[in-house]
C-alpha positions as CSV (number, residue, x, y, z in Angstrom):
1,X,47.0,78.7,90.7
2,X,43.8,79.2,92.9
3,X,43.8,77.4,96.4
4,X,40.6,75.9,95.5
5,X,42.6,73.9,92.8
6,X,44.8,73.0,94.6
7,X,42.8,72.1,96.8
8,X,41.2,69.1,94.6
9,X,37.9,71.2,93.9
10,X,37.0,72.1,90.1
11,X,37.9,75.2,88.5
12,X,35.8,76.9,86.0
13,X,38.5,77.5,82.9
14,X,36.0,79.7,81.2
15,X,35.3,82.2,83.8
16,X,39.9,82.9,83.5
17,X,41.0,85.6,80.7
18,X,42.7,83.7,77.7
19,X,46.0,84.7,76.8
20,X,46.6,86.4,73.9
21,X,47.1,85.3,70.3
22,X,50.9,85.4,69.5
23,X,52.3,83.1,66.1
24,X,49.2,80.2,67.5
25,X,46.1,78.8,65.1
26,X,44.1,80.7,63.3
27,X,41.5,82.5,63.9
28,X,37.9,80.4,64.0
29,X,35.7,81.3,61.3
30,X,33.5,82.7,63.9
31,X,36.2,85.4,64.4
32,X,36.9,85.8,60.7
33,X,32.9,85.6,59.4
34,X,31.3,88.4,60.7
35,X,27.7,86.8,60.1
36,X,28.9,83.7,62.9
37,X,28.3,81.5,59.9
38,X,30.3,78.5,59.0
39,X,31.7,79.4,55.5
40,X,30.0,77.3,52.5
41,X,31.8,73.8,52.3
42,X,33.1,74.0,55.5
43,X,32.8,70.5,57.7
44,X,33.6,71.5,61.4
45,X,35.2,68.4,63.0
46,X,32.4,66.8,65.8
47,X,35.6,66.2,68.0
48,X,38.7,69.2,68.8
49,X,41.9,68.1,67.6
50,X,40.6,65.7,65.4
51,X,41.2,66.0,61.9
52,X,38.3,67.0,59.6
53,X,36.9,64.1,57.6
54,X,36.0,64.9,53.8
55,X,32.9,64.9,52.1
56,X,33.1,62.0,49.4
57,X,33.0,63.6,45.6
58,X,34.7,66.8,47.3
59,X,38.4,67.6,46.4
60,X,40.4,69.5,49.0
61,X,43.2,71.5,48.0
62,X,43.9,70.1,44.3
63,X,42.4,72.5,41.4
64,X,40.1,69.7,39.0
65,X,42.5,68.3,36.3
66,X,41.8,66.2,33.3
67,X,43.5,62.6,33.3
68,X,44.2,60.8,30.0
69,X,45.0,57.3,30.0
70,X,46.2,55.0,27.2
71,X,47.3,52.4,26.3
72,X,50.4,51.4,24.6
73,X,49.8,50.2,20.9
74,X,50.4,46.7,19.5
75,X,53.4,46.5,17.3
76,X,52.7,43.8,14.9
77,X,56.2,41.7,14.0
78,X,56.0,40.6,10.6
79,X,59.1,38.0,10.3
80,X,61.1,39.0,6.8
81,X,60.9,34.9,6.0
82,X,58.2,32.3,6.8
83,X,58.5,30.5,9.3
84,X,60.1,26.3,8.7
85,X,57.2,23.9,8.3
86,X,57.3,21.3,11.3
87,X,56.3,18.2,9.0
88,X,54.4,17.1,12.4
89,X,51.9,15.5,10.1
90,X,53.9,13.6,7.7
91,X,56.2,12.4,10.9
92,X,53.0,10.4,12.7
93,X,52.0,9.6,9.3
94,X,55.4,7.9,9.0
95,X,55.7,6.6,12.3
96,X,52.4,4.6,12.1
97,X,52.6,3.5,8.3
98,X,56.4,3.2,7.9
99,X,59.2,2.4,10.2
100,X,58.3,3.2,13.4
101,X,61.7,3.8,15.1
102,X,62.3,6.1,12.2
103,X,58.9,8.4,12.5
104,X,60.2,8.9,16.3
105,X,63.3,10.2,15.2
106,X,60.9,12.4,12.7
107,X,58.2,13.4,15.6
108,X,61.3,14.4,17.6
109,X,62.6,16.3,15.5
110,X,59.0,18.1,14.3
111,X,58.9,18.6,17.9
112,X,62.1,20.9,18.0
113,X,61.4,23.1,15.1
114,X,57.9,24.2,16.8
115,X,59.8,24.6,20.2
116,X,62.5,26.9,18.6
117,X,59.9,28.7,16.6
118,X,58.9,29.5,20.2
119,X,61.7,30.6,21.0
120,X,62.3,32.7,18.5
121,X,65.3,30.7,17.4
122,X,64.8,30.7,13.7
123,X,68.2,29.1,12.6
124,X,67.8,26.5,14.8
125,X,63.9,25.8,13.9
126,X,65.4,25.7,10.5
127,X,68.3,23.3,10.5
128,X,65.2,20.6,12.6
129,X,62.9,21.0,10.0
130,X,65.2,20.0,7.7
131,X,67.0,17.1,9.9
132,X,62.9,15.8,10.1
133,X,62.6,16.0,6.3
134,X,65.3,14.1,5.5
135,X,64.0,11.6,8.3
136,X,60.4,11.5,6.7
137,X,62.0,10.6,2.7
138,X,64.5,7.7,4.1
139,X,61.3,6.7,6.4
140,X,59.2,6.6,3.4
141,X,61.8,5.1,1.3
142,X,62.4,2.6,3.4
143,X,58.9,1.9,4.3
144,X,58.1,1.8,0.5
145,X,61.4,-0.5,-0.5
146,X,60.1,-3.0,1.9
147,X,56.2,-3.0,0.9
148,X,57.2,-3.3,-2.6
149,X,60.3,-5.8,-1.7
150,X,57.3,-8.0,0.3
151,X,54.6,-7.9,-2.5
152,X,57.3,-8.5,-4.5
153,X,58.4,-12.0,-2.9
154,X,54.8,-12.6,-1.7
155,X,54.0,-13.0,-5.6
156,X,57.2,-14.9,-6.8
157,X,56.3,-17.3,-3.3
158,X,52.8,-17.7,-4.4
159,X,53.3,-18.2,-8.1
160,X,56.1,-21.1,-8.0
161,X,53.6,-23.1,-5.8
């Protein structure tokens, strides 16, 4: 080291011999471009040791490939039996025209076929369609028996006075 370094004064680095090349970087494209030309495409980094930062719509290092995307087709389930029919309809009918604690038992039950339908559960959306058909004929039954059993009286009533 030179006394003047050591001394706290500056040293000028580019005036000393470099060292030679052994195994190091490469070469600069000044040394390997005989022209002193940056090679086409080439971005020089405005900072040493930084890395280079790519041009956008440039691909570094990857050779241009085709990408095919799809997407996965629809398989449509067609279910070997229909579905049960709810009776939803006929229950509120029930419920509002009929007996009323009755037609509950019928919208509950209308209720559970739909929710096992959901489900997938076709046995079980089944055996509650028919628990709320049953419920809808004695609901009716009933609900006609009693109209019929009050006209019935209503005319005997009015026909003896």
């Amino acid at each position: 080291m030179d006394q003047s370094a050591a001394a706290g004064n500056p040293v000028d680095v580019t005036k000393q011999p470099l060292p030679p090349q052994t195994g190091g970087p490469p070469p600069s494209y000044a040394q390997t471009n005989p022209s002193g030309q940056p090679p086409s495409g080439y971005v020089q980094s405005p900072y040493p040791g930084q890395p280079i930062p790519q041009q956008p719509a440039v691909q570094y290092g990857y050779p241009a490939t085709n990408v095919i995307v799809t997407q996965p087709e629809s398989v449509l389930s067609i279910p070997a039996q229909p579905y049960p029919r709810s009776h939803m309809a006929l229950s509120v009918i029930g419920c509002l025209c009929c007996i009323w604690p009755l037609g509950i038992g019928a919208i509950i039950a209308s209720s559970n076929v739909q929710s096992a339908i959901t489900r997938g559960d076709i046995a079980s959306a089944q055996k509650s369609s028919q628990t709320a058909r049953i419920v809808n004929i004695i609901n009716f039954s009933f609900g006609f028996l009693i109209i019929l059993t009050v006209i019935i009286v209503r005319n005997v009533l009015v026909s003896t006075y």
